[in-house]
MMTF fields as JSON, N, C-alpha, C and O atoms, coordinates in Angstrom:
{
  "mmtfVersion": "1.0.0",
  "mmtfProducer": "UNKNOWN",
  "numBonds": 299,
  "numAtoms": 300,
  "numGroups": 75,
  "numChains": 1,
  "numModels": 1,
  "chainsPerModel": [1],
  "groupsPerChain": [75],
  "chainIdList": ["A"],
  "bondAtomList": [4, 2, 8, 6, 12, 10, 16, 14, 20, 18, 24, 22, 28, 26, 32, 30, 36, 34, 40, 38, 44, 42, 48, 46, 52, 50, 56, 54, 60, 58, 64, 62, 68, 66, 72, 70, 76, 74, 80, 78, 84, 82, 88, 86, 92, 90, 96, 94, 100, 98, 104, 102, 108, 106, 112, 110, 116, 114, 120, 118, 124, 122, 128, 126, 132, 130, 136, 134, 140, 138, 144, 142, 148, 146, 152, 150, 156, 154, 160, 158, 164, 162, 168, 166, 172, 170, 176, 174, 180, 178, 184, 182, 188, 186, 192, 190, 196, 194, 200, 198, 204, 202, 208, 206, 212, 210, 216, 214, 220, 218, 224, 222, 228, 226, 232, 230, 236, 234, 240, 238, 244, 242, 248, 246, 252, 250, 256, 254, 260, 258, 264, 262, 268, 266, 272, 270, 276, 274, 280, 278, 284, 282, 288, 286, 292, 290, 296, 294],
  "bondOrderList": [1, 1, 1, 1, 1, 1, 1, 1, 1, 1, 1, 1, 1, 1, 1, 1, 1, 1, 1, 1, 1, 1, 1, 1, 1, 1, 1, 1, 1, 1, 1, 1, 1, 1, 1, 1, 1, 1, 1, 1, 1, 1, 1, 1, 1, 1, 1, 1, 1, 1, 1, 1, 1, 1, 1, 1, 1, 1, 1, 1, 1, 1, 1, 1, 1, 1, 1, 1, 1, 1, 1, 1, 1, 1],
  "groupList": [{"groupName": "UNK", "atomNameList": ["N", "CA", "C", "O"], "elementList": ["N", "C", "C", "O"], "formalChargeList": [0, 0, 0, 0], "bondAtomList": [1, 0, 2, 1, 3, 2], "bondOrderList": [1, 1, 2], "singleLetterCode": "X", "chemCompType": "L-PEPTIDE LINKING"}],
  "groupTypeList": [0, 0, 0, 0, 0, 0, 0, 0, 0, 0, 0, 0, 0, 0, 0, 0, 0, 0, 0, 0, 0, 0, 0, 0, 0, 0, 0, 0, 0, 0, 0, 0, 0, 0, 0, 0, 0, 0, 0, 0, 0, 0, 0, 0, 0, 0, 0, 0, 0, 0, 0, 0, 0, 0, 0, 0, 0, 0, 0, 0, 0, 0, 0, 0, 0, 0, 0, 0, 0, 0, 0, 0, 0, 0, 0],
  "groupIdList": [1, 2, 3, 4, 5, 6, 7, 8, 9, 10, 11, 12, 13, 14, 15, 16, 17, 18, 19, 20, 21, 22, 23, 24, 25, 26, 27, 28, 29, 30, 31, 32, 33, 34, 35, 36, 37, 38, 39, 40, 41, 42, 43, 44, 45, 46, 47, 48, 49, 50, 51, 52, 53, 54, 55, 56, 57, 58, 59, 60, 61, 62, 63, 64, 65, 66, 67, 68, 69, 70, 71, 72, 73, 74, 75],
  "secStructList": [7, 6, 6, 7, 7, 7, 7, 7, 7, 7, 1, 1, 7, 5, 7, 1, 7, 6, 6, 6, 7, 1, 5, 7, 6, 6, 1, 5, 7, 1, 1, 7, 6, 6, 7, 5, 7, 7, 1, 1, 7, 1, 7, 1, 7, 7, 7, 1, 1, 7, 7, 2, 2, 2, 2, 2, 2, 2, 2, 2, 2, 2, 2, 2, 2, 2, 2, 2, 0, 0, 0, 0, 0, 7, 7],
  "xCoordList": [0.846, 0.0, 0.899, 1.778, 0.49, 1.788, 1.093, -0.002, 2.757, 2.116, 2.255, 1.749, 2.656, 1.703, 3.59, 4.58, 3.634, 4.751, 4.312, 3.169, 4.943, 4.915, 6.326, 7.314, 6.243, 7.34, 7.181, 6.622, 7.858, 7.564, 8.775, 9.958, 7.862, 8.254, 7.227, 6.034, 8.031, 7.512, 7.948, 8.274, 7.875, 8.022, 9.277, 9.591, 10.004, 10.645, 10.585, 11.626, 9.45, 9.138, 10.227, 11.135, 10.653, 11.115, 10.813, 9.822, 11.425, 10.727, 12.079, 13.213, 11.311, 12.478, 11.76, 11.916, 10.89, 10.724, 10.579, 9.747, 11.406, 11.993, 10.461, 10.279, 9.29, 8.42, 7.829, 6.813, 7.761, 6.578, 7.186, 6.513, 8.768, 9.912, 10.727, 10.998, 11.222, 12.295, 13.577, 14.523, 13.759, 15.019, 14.851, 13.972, 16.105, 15.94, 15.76, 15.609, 15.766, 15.995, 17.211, 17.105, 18.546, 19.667, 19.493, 20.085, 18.067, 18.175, 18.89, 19.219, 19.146, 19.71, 18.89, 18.341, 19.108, 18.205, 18.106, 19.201, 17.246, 16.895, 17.561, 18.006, 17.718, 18.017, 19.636, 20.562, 19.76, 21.108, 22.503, 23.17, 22.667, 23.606, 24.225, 24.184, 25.07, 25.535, 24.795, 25.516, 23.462, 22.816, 21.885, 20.828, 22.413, 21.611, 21.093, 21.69, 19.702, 19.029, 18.843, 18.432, 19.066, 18.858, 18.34, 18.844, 17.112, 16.548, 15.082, 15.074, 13.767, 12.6, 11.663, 10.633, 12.546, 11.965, 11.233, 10.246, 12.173, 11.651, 10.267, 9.45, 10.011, 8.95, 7.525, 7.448, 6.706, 5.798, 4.06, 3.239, 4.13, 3.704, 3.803, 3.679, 3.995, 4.356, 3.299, 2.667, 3.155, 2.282, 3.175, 4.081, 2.172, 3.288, 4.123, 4.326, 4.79, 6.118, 7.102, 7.035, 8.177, 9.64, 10.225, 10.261, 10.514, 11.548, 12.504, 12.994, 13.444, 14.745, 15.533, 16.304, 14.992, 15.931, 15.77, 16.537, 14.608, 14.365, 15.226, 15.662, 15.588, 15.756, 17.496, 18.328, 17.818, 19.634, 19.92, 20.937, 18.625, 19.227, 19.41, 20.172, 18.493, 18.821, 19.746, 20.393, 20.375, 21.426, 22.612, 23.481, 22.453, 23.689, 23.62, 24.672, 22.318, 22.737, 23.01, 23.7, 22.493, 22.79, 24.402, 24.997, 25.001, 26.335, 27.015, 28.07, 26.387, 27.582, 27.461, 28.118, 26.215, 25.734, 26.88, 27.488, 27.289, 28.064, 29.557, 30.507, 29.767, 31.086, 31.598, 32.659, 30.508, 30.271, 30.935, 32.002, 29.915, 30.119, 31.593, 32.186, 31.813, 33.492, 34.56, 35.362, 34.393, 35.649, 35.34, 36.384, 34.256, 34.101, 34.329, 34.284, 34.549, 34.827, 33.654, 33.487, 32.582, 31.525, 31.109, 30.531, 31.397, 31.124, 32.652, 32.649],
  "yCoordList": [-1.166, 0.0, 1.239, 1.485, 2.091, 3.047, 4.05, 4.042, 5.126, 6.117, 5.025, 5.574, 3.571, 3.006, 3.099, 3.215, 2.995, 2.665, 2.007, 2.325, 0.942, 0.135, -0.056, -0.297, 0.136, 0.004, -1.094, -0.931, -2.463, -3.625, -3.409, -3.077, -3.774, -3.958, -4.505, -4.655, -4.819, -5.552, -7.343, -7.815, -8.241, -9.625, -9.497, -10.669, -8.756, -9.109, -8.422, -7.835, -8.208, -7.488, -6.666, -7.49, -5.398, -5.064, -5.054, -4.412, -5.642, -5.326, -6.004, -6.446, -5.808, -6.5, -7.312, -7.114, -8.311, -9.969, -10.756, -10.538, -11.628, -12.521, -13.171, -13.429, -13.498, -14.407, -13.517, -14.109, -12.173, -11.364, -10.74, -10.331, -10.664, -9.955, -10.776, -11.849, -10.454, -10.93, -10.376, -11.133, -8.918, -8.563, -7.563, -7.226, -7.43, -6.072, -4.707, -4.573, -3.562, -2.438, -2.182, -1.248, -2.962, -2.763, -2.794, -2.066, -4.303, -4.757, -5.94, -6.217, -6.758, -7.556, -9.037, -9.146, -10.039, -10.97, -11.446, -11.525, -11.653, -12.192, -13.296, -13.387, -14.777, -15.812, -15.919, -16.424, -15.365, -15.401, -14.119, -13.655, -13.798, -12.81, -12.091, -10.862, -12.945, -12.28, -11.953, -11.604, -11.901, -11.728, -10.82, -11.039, -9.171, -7.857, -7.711, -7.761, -7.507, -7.023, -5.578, -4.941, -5.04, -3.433, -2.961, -2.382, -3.557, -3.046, -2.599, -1.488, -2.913, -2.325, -3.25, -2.906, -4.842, -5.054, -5.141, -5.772, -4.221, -3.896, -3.889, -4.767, -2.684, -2.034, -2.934, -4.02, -2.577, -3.261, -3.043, -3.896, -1.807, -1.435, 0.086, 0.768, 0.662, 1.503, 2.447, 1.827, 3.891, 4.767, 4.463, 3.672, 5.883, 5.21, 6.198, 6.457, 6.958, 7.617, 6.505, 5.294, 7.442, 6.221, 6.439, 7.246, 5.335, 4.367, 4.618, 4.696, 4.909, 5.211, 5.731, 5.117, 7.159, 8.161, 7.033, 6.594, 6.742, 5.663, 4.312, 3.757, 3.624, 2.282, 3.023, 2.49, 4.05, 4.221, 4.788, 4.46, 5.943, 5.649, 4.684, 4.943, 3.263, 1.967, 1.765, 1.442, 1.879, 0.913, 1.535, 0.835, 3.124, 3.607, 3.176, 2.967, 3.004, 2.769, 1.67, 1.511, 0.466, -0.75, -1.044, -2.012, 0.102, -0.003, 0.296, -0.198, 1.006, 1.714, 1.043, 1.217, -0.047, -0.857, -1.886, -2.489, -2.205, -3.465, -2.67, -3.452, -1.808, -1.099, -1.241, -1.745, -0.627, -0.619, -2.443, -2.812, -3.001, -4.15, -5.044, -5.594, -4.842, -5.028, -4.634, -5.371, -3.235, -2.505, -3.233, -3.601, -3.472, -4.363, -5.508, -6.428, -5.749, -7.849, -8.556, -9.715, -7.348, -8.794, -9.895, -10.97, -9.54, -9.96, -10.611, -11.053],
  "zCoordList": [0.0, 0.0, 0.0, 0.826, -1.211, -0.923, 0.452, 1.014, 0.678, 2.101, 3.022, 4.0, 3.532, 4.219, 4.951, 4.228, 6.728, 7.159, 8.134, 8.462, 8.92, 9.914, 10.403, 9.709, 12.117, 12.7, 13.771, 14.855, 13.236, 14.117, 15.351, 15.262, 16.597, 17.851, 18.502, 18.238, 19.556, 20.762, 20.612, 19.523, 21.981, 21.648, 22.812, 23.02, 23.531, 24.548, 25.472, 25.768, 26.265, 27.138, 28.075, 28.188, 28.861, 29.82, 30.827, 31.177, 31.532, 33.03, 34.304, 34.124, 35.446, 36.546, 37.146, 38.351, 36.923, 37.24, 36.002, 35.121, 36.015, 34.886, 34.633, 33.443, 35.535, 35.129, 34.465, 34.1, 33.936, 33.438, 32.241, 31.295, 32.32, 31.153, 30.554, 31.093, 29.432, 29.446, 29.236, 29.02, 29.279, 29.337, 30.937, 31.73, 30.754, 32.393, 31.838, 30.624, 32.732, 32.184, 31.333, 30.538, 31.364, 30.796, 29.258, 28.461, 28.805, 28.07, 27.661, 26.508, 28.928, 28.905, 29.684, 30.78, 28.566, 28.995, 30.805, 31.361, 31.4, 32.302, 32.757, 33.902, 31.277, 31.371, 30.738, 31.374, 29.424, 29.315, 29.616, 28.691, 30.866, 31.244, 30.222, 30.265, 28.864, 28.243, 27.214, 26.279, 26.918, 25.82, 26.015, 26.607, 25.262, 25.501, 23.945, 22.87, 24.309, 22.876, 22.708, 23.678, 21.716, 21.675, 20.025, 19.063, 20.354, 19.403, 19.308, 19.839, 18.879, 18.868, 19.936, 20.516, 20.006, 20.575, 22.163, 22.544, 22.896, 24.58, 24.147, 24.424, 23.341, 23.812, 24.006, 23.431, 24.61, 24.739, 23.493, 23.155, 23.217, 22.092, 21.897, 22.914, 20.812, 20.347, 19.282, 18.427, 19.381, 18.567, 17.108, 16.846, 16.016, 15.041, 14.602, 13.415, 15.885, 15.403, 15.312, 15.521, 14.872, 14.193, 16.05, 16.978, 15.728, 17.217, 17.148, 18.274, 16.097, 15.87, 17.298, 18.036, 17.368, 18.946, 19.994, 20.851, 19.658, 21.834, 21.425, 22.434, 20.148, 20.364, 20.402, 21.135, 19.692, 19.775, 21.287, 21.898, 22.007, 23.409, 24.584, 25.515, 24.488, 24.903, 24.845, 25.841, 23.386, 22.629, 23.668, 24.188, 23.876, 24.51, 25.924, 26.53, 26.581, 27.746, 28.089, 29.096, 27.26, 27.261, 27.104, 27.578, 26.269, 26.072, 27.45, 27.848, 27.967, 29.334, 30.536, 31.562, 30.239, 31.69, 31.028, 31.913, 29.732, 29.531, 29.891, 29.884, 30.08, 29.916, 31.363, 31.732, 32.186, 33.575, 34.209, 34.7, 33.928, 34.004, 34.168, 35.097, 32.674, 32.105, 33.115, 33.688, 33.219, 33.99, 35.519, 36.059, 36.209, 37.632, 37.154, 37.97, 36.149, 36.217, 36.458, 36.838, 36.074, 36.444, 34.846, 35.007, 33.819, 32.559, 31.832, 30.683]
}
């Protein structure tokens, strides 16, 4: 359909109890420690502006919680 845009997200919930989410606020899975997703899918549903700004500021903070991490030795 022309004009027509769709911005798929959602499918890995955020949250901080693993039985209801599946990543943390970091964006980082619940179940696999080293496995951070940073992309559209946190969100839980979304209007239909573009995701772009919110999914690249995740991406950064997701970066500095792994950075964080690194420099303590916990990863």
């Amino acid at each position: 359909m022309n004009g027509f845009a769709s911005h798929e997200v959602g499918t890995c919930r955020m949250g901080t109890d693993p039985r209801t989410s599946v990543l943390t606020p970091f964006n980082q899975t619940h179940e696999l420690p080293n496995l951070f997703v940073v992309d559209g899918s946190a969100f839980v549903t979304f209007p239909e502006k573009n995701p772009t700004l919110t999914i690249m500021a995740l991406a950064v903070r997701a970066s500095r919680h792994i950075a964080e991490r690194k420099r303590k030795g916990e990863l």
